[in-house]
N, C-alpha and C positions, 0 to 999 in steps of 0.2 A: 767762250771761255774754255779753256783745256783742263780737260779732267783725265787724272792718272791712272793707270791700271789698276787694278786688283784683279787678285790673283786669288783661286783657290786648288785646294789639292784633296784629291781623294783615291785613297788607296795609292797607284803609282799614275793618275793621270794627274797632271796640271793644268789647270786652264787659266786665262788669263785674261781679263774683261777690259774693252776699252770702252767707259761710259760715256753716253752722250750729257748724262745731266746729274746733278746730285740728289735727285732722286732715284735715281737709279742706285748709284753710290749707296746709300742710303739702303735700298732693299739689299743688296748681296748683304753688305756687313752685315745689318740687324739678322734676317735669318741662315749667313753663314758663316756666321763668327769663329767656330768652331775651327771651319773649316780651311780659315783662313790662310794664305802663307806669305811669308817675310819678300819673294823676290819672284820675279817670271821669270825664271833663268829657265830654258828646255820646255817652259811652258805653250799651251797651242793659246793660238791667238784668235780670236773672238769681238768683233767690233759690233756693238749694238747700236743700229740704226736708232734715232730718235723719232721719226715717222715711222707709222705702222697704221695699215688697212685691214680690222678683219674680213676675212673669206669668210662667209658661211656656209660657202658650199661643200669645208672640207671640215667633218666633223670629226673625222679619227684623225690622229694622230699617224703618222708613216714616214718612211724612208724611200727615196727614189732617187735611180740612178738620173744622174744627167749625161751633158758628153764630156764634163771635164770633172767630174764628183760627186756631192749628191745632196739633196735638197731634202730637208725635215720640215713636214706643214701641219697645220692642223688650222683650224678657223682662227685661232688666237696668235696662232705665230708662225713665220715661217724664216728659213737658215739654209745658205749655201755655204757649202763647204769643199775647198778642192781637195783634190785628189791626195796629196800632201798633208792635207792640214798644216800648210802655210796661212790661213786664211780663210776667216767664219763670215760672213754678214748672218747676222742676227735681226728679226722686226720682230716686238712680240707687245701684247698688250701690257702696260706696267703695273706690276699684280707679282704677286709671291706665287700664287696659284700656276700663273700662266708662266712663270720661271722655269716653274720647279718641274713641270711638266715635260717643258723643251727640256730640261737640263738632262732629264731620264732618257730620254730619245736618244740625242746624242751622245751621252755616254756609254750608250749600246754599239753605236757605231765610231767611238774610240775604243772599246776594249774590243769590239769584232777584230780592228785591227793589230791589236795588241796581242790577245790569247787571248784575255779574260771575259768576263762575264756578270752581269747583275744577274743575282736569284731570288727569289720570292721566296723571303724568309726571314723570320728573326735571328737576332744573333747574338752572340754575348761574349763579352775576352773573359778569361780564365786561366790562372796562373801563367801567365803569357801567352797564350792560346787564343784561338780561336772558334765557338761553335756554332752552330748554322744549325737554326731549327724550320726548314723549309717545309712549305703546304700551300695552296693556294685560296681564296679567299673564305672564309669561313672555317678554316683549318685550325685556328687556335694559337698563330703568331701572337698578335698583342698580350692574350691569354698567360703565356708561356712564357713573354717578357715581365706581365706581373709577377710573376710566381719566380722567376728567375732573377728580377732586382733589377729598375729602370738602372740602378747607378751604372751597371755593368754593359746594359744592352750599346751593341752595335746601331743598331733599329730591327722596326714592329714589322717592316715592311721587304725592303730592300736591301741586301748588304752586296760587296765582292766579292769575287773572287778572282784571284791572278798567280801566274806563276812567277817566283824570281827565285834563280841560281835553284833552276830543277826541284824547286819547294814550291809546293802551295800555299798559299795566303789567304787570309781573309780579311779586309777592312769593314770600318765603318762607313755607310754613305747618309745624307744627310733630306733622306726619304723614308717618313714617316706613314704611318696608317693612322688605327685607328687612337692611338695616342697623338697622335699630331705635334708632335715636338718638333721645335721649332730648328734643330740642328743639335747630333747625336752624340754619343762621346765618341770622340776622334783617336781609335784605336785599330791596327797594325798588326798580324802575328802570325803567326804559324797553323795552316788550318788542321786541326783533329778529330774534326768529324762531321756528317750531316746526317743529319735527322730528319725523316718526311714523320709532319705530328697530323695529329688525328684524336678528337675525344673521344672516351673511356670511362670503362666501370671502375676499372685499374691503371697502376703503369705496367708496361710490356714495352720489351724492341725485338726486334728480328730483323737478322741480318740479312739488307739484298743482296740478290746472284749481281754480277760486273752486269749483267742486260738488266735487269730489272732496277739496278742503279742509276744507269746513263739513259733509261726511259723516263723514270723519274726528275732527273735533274732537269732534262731537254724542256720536262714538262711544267716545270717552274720556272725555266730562263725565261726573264725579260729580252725578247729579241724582233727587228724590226725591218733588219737588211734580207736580201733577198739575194745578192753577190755570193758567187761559189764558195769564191773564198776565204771569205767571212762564218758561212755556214762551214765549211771546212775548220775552221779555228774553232767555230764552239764545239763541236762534234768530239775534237782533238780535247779540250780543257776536260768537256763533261766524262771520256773516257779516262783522262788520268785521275780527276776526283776519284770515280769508280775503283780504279784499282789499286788507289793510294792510301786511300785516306777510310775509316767506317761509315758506311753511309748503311742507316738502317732506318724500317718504320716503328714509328714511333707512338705507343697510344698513353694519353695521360686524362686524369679528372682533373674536376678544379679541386678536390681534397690533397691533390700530389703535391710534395711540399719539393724546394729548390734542391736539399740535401739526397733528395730519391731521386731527382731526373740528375744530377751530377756523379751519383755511385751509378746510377744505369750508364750514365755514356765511358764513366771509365772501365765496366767492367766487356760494352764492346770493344771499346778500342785495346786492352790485353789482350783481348780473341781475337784481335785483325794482326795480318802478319801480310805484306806488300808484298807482289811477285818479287822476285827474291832474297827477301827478308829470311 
């Protein structure tokens, strides 16, 4: 029986799912409803095998070149992908878990190609904006998303970043922590700032140096390629964040209410001024 594509879109990638069954069908929509879009037009294509063996010999997750592109394995799933992204084969266990996992992989290695970038971080839209509250585990993302208002979070875990018409961006992506929502608000904007958080007696931020920004960042990308020039593109995103946009650390309690971490990041971003602002 022929089952149709769907299609999902996050931040500016599109991907495009050719199912082998409707259970498959079934898992994208229910946890990526959000996500979902009207048409694969420009979209990369992606055919999921209906058979799948796991590997147990491969317990991380990784990215490896082949001779014509590059292959994402892990015990539960594995994906080739040419050089083009003309063209995905997908085998993965059928499980939301073991989706959502691949899906994280290879979005590293479509925005590598792209500029962009996943970071480890919470996020939230605001007045059309975008904020990015980045840390790594134990840092106090989901923390920061209570206290900042699930309605508005990007996500606890994961959000992007990308460039379009020499601006930077930040989406929503549809990777949860320790909230585990099931697919986030699907939101779009202009990014104005990043925040590396960290608990406190008080709120405080200070402003990073451009180095201590773009070590910071590197140090929160989710990344998995090992191609020059992939590592080249993040190197290039993480250095314009740095000189772009406020990127400062950030200490908060759980007594800091939402209205105090929002007068803090506006009162960094009047004190950032871009090389030639």
């Amino acid at each position: 029986m022929k089952h149709r594509g769907l299609t999902i879109r996050i931040g500016v990638v599109k991907i495009c799912f050719d199912c082998p069954s409707h259970r498959w069908e079934t898992l994208i929509k229910t946890h990526y409803r959000t996500f979902m879009a009207k048409n694969g037009r420009n979209a990369i294509p992606v055919t999921i095998n209906g058979i799948f063996h796991p590997d147990t010999n491969i317990p991380d997750a990784g990215i490896s070149a082949t001779g014509d592109g590059w292959r994402i394995a892990r015990s539960d799933f594995v994906s080739f992908t040419d050089k083009d992204f003309r063209h995905t084969l997908l085998g993965a266990a059928l499980n939301r878990y073991s989706f959502n996992s691949w899906l994280r992989v290879f979005m590293t290695l479509v925005l590598a190609r792209e500029g962009g970038m996943l970071l480890h971080s919470a996020g939230i839209s605001h007045n059309g904006n975008t904020l990015l509250f980045g840390g790594v585990s134990g840092s106090g993302k989901s923390t920061i998303t209570k206290i900042l208002g699930k309605n508005t979070a990007l996500s606890d875990e994961l959000t992007l970043i990308y460039e379009k018409n020499g601006v930077l961006r930040g989406a929503s992506a549809p990777f949860w922590g320790e909230l585990k929502k099931d697919c986030g608000r699907r939101f779009d904007g202009p990014l104005k700032g990043i925040y590396f958080i960290s608990h406190g007696q008080r709120l405080s931020a200070e402003k990073l140096t451009a180095a201590g920004a773009i070590k910071r960042i590197l140090g929160c990308a989710l990344f998995f390629s090992k191609d020059p020039a992939h590592v080249d593109k993040l190197l290039a995103i993480s250095e314009k964040a740095a000189r772009s946009v406020p990127v400062c650390s950030l200490e908060f309690s759980l007594q800091t209410t939402r209205q105090e971490i929002l007068k803090c990041t506006q009162i960094t971003g009047r004190r950032h001024i871009a090389p030639g602002g």
